[in-house]
DSSP file (Angstrom, degrees, kcal/mol; ACC not computed):
  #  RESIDUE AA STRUCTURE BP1 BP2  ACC     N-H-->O    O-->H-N    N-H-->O    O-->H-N    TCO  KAPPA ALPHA  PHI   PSI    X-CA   Y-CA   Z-CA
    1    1 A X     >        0   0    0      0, 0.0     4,-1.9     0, 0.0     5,-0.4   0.000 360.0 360.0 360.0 -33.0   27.9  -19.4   27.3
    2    2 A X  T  4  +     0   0    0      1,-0.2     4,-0.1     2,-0.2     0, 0.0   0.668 360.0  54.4 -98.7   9.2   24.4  -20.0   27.3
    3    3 A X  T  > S+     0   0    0      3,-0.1     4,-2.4     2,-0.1    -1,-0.2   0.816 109.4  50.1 -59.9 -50.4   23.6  -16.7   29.5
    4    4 A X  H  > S+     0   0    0      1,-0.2     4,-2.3     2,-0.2    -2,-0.2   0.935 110.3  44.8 -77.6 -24.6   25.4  -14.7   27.0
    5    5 A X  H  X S+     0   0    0     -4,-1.9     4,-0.6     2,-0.2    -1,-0.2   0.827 117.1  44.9 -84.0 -23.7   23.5  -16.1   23.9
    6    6 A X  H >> S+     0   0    0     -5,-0.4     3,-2.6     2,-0.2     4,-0.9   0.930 113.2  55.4 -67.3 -67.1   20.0  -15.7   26.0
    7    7 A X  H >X>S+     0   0    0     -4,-2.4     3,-2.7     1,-0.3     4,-2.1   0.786 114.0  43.1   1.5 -91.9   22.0  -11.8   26.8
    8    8 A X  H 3<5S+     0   0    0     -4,-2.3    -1,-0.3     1,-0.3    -2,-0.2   0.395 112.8  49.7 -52.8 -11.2   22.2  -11.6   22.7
    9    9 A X  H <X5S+     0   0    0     -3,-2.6     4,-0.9    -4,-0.6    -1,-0.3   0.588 107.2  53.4 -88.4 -49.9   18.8  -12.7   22.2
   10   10 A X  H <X5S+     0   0    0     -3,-2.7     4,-1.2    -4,-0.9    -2,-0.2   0.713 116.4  39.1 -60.5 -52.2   17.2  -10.3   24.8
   11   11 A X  H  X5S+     0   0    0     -4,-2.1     4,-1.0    -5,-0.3    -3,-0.1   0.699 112.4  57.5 -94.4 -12.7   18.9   -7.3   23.1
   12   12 A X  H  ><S+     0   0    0     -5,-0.5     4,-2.8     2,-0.1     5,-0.4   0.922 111.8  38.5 -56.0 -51.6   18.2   -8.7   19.9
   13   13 A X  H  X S+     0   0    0     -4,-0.9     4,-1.5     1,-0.2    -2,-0.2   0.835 116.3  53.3 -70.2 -18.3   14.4   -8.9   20.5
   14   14 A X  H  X S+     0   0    0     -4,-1.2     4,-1.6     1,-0.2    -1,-0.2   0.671 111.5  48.5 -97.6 -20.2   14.4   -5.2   22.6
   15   15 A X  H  < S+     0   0    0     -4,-1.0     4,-0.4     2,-0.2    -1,-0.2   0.842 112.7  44.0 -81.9 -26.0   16.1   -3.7   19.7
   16   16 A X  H >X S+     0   0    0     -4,-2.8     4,-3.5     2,-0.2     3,-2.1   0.924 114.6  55.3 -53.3 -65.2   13.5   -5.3   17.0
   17   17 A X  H 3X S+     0   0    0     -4,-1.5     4,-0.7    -5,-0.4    -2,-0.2   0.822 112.3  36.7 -62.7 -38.5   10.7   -4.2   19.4
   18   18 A X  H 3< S+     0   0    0     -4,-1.6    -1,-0.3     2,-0.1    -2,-0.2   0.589 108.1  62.8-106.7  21.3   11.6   -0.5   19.6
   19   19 A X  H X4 S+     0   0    0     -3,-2.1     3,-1.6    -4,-0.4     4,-0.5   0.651 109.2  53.9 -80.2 -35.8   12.7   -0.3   15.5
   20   20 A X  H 3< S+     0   0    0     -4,-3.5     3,-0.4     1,-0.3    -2,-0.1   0.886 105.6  47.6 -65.0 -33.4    8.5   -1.3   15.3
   21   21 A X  T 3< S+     0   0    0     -4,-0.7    -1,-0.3     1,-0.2    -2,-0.1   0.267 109.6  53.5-108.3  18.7    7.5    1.2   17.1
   22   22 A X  S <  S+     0   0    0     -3,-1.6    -1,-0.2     2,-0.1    -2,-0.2   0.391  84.0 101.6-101.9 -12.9    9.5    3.4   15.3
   23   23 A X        -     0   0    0     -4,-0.5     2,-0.4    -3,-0.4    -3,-0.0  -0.284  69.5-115.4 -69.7 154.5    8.4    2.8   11.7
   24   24 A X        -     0   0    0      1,-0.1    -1,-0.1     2,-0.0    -2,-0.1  -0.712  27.6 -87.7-117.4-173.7    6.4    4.7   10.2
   25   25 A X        -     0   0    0     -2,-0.4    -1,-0.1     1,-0.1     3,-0.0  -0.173  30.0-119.6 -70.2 161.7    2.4    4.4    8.7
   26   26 A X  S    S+     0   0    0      1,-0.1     2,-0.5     2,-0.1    -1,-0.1   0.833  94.9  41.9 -44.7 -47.2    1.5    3.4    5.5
   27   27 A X        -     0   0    0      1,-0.1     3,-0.1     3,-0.0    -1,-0.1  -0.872  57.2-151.9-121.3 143.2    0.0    6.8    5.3
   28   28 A X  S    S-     0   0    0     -2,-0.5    -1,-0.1     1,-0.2    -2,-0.1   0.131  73.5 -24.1 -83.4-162.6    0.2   10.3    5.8
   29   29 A X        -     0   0    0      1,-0.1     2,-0.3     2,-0.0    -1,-0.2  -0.267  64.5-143.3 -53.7 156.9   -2.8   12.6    6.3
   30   30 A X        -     0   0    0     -3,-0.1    -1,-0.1     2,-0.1     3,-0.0  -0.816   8.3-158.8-124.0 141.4   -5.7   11.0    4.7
   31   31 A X        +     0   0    0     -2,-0.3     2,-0.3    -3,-0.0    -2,-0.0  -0.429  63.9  13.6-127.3  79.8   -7.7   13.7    3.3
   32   32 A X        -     0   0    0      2,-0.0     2,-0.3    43,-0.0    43,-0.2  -0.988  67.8-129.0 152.8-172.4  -11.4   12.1    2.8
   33   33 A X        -     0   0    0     41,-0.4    43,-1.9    -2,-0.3     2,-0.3  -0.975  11.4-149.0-169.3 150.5  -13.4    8.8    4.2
   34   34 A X  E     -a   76   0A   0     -2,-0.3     2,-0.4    41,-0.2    43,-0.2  -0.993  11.9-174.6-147.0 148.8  -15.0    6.5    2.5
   35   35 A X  E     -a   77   0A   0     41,-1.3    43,-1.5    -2,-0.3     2,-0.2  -0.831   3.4-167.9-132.9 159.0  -18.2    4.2    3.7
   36   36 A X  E     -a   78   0A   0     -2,-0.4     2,-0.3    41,-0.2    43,-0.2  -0.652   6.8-176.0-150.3 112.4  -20.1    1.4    1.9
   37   37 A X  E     -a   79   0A   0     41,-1.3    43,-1.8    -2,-0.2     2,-0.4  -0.843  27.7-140.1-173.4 120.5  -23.3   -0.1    3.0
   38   38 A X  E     -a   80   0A   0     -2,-0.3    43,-0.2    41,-0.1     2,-0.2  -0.858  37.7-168.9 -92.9 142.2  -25.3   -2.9    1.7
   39   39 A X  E     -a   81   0A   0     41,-4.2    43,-0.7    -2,-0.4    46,-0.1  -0.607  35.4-140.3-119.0-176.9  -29.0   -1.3    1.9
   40   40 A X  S    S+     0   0    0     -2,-0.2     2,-0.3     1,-0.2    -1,-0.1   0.521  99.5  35.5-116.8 -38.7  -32.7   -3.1    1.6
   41   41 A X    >>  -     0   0    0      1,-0.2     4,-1.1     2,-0.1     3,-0.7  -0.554  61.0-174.3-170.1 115.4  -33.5    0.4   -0.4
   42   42 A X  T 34 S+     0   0    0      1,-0.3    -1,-0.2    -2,-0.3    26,-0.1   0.449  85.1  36.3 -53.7 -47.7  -31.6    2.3   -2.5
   43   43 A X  T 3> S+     0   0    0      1,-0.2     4,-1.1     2,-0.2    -1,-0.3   0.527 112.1  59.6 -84.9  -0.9  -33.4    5.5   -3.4
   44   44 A X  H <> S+     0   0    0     -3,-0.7     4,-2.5     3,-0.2     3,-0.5   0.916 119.4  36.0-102.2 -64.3  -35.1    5.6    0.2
   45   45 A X  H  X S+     0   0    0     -4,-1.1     4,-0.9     2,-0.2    -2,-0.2   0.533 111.5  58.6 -76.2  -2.4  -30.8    5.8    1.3
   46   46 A X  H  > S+     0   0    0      2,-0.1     4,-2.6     3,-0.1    -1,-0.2   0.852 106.7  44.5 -69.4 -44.7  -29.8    7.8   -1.6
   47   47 A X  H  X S+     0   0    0     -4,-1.1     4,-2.0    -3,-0.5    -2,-0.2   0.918 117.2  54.5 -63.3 -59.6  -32.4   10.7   -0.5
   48   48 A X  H  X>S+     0   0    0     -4,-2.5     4,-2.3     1,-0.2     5,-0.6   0.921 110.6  38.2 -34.9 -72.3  -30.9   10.1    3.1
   49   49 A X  H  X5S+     0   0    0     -4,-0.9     4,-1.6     2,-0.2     5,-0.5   0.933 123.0  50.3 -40.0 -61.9  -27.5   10.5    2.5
   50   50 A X  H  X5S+     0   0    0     -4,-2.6     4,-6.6     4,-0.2    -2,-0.2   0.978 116.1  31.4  18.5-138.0  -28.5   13.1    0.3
   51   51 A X  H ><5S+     0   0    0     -4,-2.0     3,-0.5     3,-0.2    -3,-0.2   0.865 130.8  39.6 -29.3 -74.0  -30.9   15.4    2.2
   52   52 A X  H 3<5S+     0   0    0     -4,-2.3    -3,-0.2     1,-0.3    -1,-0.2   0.822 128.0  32.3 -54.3 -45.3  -28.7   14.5    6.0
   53   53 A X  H 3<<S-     0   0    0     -4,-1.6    -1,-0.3    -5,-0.6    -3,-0.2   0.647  97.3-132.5 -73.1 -40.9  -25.5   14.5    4.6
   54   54 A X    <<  +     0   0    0     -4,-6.6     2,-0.3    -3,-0.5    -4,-0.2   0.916  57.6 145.6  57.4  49.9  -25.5   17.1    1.6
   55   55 A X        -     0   0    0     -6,-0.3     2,-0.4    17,-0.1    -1,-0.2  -0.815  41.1-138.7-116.8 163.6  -24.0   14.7   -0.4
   56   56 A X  E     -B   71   0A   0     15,-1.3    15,-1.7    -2,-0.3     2,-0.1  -0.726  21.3-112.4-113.4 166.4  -24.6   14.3   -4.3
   57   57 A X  E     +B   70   0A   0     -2,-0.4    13,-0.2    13,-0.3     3,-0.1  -0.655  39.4 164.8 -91.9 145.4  -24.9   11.2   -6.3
   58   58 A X  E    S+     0   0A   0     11,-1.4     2,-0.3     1,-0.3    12,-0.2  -0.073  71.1  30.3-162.5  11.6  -21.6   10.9   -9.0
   59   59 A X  E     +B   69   0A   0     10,-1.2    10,-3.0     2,-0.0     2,-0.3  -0.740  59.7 174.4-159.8 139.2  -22.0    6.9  -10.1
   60   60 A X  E     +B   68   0A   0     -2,-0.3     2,-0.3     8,-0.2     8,-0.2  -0.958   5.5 179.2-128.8 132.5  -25.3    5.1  -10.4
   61   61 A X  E     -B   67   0A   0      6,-2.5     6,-2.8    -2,-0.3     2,-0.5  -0.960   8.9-176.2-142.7 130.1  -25.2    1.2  -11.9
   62   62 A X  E     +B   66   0A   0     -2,-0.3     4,-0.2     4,-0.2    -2,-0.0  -0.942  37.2 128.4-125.4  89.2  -28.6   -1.0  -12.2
   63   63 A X  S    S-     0   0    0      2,-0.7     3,-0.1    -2,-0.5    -1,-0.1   0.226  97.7 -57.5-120.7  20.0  -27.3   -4.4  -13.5
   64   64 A X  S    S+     0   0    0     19,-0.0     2,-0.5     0, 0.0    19,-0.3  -0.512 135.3  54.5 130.8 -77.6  -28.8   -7.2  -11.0
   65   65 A X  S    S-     0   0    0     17,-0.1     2,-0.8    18,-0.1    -2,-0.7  -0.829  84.4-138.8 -95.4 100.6  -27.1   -5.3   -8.0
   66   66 A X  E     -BC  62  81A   0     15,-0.8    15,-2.7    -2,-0.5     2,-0.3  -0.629  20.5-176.1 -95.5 144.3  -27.7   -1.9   -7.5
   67   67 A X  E     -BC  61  80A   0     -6,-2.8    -6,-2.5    -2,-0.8     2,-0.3  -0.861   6.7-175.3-125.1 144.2  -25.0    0.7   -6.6
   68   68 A X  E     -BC  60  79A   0     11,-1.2    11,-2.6    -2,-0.3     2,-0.3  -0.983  10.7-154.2-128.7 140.7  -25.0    4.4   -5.7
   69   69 A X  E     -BC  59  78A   0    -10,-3.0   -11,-1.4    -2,-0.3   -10,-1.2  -0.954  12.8-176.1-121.0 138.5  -21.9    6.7   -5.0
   70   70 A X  E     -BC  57  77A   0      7,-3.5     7,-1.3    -2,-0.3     2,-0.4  -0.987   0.9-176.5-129.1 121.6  -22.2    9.6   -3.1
   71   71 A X  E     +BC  56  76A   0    -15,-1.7   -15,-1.3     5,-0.3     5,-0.2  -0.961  11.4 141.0-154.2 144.5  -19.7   12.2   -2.3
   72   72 A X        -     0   0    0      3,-1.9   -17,-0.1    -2,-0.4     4,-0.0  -0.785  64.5  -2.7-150.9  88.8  -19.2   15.2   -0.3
   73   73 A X  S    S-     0   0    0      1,-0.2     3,-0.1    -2,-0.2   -18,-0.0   0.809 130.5 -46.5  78.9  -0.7  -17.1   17.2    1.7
   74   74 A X  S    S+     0   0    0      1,-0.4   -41,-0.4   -41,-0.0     2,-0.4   0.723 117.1 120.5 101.3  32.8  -14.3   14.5    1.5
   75   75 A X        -     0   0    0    -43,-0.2    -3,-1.9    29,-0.1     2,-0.5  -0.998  40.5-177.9-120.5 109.4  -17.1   12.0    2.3
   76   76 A X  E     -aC  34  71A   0    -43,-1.9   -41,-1.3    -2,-0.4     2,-0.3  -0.798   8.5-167.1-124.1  71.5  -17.5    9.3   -0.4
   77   77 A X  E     -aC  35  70A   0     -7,-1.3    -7,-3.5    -2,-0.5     2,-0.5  -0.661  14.4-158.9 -74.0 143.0  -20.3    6.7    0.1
   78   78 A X  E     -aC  36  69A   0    -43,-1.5   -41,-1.3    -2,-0.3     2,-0.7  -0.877  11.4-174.5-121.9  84.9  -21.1    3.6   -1.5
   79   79 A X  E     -aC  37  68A   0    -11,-2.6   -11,-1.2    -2,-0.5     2,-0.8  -0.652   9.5-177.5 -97.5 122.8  -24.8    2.2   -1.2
   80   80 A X  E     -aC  38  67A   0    -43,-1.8   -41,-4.2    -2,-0.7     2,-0.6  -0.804  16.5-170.1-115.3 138.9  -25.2   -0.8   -2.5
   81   81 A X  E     +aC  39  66A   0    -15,-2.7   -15,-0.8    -2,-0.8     2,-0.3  -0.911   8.4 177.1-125.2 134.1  -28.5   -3.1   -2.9
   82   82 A X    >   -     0   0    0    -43,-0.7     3,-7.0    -2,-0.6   -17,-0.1  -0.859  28.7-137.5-148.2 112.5  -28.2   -6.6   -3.9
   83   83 A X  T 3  S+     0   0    0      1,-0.3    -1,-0.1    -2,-0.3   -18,-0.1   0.376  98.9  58.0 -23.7 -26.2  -31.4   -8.6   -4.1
   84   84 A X  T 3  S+     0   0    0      2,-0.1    -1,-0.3     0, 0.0    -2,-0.0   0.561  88.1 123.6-102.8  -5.4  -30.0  -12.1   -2.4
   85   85 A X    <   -     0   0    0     -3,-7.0     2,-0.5   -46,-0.1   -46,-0.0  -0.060  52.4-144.1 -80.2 170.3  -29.0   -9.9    0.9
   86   86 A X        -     0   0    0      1,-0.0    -1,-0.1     3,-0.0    -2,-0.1  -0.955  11.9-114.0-116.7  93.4  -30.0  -10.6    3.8
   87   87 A X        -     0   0    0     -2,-0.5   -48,-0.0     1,-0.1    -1,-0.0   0.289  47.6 -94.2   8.1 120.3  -30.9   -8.3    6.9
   88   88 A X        -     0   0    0      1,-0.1    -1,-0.1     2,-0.1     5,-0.0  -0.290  28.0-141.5 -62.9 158.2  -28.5   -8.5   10.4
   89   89 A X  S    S+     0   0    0     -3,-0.0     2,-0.3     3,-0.0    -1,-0.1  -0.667  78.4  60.6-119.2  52.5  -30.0  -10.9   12.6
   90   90 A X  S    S-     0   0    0      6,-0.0     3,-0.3     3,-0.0     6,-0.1  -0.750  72.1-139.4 176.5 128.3  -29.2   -8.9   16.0
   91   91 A X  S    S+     0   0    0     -2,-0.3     2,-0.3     1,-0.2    -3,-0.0   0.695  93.7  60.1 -75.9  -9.1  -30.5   -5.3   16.9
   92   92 A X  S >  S-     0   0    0     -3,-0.1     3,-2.6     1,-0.0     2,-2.4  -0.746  70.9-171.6-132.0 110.3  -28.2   -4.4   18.0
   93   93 A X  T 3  S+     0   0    0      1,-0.4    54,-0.1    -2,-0.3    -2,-0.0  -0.084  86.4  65.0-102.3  51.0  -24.7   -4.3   15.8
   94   94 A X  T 3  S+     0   0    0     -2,-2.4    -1,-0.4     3,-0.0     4,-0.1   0.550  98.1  62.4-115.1 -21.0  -22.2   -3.6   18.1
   95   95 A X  S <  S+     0   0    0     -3,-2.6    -2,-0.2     2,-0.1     5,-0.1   0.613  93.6  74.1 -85.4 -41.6  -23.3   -6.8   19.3
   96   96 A X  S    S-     0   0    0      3,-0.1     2,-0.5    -6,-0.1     4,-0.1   0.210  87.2-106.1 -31.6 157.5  -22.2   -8.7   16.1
   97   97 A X  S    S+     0   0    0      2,-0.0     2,-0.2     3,-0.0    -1,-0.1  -0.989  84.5  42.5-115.0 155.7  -18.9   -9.5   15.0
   98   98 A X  S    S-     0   0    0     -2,-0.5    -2,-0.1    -4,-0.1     0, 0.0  -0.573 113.7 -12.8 110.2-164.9  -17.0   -7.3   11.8
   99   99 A X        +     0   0    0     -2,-0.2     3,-0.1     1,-0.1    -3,-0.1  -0.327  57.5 177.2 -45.9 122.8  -17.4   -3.4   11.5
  100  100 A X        +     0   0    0      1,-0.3    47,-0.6    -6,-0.1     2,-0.3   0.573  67.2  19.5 -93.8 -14.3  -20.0   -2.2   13.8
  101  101 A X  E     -d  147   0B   0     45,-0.1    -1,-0.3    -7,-0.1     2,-0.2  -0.988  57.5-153.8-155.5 136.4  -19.6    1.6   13.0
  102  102 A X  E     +d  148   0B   0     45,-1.4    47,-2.6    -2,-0.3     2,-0.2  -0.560  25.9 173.2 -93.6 170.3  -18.1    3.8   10.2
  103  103 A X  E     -d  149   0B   0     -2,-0.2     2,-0.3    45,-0.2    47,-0.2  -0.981  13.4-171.2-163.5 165.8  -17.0    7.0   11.4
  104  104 A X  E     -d  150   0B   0     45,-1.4    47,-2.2    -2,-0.2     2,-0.3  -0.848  28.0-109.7-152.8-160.8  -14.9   10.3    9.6
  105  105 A X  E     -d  151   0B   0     -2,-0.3     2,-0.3    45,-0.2    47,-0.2  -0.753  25.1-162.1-146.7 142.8  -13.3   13.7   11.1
  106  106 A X  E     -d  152   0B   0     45,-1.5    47,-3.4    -2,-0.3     3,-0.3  -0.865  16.8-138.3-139.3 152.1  -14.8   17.0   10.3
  107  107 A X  S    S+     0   0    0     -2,-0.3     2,-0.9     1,-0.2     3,-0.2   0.813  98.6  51.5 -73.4 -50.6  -12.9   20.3   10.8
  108  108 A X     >  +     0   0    0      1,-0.2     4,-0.9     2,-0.1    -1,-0.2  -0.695  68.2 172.6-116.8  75.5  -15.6   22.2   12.2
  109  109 A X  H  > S+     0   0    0     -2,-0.9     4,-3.5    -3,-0.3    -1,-0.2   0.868  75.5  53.0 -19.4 -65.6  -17.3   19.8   15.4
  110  110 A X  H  4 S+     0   0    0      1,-0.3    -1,-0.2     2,-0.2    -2,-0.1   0.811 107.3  37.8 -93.6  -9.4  -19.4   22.3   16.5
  111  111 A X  H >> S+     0   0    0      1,-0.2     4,-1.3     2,-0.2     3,-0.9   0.710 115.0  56.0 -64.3 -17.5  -21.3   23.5   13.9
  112  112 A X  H 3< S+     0   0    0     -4,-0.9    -2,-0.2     1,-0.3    -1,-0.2   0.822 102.0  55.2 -88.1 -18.2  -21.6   20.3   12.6
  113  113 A X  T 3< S+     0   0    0     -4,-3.5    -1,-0.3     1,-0.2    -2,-0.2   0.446 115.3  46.3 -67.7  -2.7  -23.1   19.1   16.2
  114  114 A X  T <4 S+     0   0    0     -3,-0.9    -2,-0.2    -5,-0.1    -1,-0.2   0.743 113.2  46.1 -94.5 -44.3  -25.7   22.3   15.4
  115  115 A X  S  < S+     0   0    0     -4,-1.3    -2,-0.2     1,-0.2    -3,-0.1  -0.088  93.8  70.0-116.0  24.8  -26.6   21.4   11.7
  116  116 A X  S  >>S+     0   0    0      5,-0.1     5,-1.8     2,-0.1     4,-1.6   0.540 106.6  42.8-105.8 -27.9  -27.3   17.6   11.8
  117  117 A X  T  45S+     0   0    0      2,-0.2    -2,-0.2     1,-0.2     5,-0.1   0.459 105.2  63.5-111.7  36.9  -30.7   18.3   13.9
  118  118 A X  T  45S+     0   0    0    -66,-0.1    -1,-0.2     2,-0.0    -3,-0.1   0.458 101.9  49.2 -93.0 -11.7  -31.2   20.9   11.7
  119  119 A X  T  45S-     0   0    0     -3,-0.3    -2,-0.2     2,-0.1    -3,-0.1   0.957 125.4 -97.0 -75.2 -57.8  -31.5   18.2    9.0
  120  120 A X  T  <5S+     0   0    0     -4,-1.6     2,-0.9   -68,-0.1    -3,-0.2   0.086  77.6 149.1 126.6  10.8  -33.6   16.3   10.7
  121  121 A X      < -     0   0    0     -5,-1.8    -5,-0.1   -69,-0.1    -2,-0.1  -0.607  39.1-141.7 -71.1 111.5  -30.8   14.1   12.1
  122  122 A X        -     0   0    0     -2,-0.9     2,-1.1    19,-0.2    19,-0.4  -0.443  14.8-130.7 -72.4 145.1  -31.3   12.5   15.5
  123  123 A X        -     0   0    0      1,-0.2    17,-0.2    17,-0.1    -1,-0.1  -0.735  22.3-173.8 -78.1  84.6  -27.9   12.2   18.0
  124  124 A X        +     0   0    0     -2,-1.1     2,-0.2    17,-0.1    -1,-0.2   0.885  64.7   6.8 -62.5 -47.6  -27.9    8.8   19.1
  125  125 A X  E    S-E  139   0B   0     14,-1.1    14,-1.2     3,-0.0     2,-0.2  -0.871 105.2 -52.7-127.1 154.6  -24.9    9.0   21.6
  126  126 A X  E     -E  138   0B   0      1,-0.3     2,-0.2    -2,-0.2    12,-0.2  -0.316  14.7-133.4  88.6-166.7  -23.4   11.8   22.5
  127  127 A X  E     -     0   0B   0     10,-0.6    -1,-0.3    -2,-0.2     2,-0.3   0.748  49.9-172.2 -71.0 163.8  -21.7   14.7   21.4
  128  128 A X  E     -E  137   0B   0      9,-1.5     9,-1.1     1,-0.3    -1,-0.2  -0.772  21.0-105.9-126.9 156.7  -19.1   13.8   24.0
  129  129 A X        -     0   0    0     -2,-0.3     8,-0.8     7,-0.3    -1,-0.3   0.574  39.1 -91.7 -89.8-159.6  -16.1   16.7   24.8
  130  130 A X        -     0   0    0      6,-0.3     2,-0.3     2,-0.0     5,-0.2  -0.727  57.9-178.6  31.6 114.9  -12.7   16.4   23.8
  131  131 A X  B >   -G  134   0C   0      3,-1.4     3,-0.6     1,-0.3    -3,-0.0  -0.885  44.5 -48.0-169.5 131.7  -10.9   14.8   26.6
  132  132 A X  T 3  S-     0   0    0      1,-0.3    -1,-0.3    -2,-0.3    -2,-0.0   0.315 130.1 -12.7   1.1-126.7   -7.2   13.6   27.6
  133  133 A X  T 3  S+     0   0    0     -3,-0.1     2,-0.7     2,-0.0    -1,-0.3   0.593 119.1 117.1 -83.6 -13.6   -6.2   11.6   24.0
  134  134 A X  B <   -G  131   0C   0     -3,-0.6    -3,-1.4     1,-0.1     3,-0.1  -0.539  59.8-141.0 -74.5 136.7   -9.8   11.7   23.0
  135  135 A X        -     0   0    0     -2,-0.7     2,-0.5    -5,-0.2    18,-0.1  -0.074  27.4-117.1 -48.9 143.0  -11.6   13.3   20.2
  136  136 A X        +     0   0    0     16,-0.4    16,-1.8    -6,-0.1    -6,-0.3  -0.652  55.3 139.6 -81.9 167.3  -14.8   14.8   20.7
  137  137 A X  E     -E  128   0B   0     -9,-1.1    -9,-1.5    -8,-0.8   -10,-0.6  -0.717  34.0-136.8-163.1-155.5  -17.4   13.1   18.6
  138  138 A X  E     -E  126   0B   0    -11,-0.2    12,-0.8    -2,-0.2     2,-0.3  -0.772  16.3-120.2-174.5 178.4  -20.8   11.7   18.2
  139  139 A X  E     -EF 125 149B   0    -14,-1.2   -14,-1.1    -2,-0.3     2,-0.5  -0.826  23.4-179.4-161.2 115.9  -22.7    9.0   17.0
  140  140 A X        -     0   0    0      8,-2.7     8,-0.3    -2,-0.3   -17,-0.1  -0.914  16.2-145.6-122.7 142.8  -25.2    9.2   14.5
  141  141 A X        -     0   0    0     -2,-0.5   -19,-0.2   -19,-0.4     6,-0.2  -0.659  21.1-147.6 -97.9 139.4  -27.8    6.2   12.8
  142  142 A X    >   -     0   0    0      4,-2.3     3,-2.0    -2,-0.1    -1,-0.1  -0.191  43.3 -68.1 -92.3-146.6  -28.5    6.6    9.4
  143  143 A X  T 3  S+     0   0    0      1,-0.3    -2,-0.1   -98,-0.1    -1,-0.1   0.893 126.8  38.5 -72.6 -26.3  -31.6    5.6    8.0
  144  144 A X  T 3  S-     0   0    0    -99,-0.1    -1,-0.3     1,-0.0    -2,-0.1  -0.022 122.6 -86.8 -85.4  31.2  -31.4    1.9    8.3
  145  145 A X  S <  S+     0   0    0     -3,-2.0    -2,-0.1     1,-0.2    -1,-0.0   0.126  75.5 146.9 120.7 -49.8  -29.9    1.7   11.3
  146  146 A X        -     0   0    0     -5,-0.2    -4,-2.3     1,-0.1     2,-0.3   0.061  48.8-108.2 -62.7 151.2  -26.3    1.8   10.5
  147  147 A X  E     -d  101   0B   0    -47,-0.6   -45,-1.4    -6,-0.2     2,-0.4  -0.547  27.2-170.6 -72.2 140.5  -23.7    3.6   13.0
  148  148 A X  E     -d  102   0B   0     -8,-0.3    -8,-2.7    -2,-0.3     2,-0.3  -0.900   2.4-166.4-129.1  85.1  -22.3    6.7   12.1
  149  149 A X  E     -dF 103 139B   0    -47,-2.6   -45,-1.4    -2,-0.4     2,-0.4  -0.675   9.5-159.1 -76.3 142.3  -19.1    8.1   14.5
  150  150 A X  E     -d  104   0B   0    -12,-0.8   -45,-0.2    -2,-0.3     2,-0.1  -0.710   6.2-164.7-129.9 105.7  -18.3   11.4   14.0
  151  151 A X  E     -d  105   0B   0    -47,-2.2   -45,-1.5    -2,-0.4     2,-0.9  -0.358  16.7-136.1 -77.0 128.1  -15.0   12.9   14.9
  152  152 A X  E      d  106   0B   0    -16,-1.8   -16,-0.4   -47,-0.2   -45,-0.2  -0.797 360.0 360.0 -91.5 126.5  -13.9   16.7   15.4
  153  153 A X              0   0    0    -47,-3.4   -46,-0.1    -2,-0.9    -1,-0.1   0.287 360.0 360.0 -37.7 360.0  -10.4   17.2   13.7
């Protein structure tokens, strides 16, 4: 008796286990990305974003905190400056624990691996191939630092 109820238990749990891996996501194609960035200074990372990016400012608010939205290309950034923040304590923020890199998908890799140092955008790692289940990509810092992945579609 107590074989078969382990038995029922077993097939219970292998039928659960391949129902999960059957479900499907929350979401279909995502068509955009979206980034948000506490900065030390705003207009110096609005002009960044900007100019590197070719993205355009579509919300500004100066109440105590200021926030800039930027969007582009199915790229939507969110710089925020807020007076009490504080600067990361490690140089390096892979090193940290939470988000260490944002990253989004562009359609067209390799032109975009030509045009960001023609902006005046440095490659920090990378570009890397396209490769068994991996994307090709990149990694770029904006101006304060922050990680930037960048994926080809």
């Amino acid at each position: 008796m107590k074989s078969f109820i382990l038995t029922i238990c077993l097939v219970a749990a292998l039928v659960s286990q391949s129902e999960s891996k059957e479900r499907p996501q929350p979401f279909k194609a995502l068509t955009g990305a979206f980034l948000a960035v506490s900065v030390q200074n705003i207009a110096e990372s609005t002009r960044w974003y900007s100019e590197k990016l070719g993205l355009s400012v579509v919300f500004e608010a100066h109440d105590g905190i200021d926030v800039t939205v930027l969007e582009g290309g199915g790229l939507l950034v969110e710089l925020m400056r807020d007076p009490s923040a504080q600067p990361p304590n490690v140089s390096r923020p892979e090193l940290a624990h939470g988000i260490f890199k944002a990253g989004f998908f562009v359609k067209d890799f390799e032109s975009t691996v030509k045009e960001l140092p023609a902006r005046g955008v440095p490659i920090a790692f990378g570009p890397f191939p396209a490769h068994d289940n991996q994307r090709a990509n990149l990694i770029i810092r904006d101006n304060a630092g922050n990680l930037i992945q960048i994926f080809g579609d």
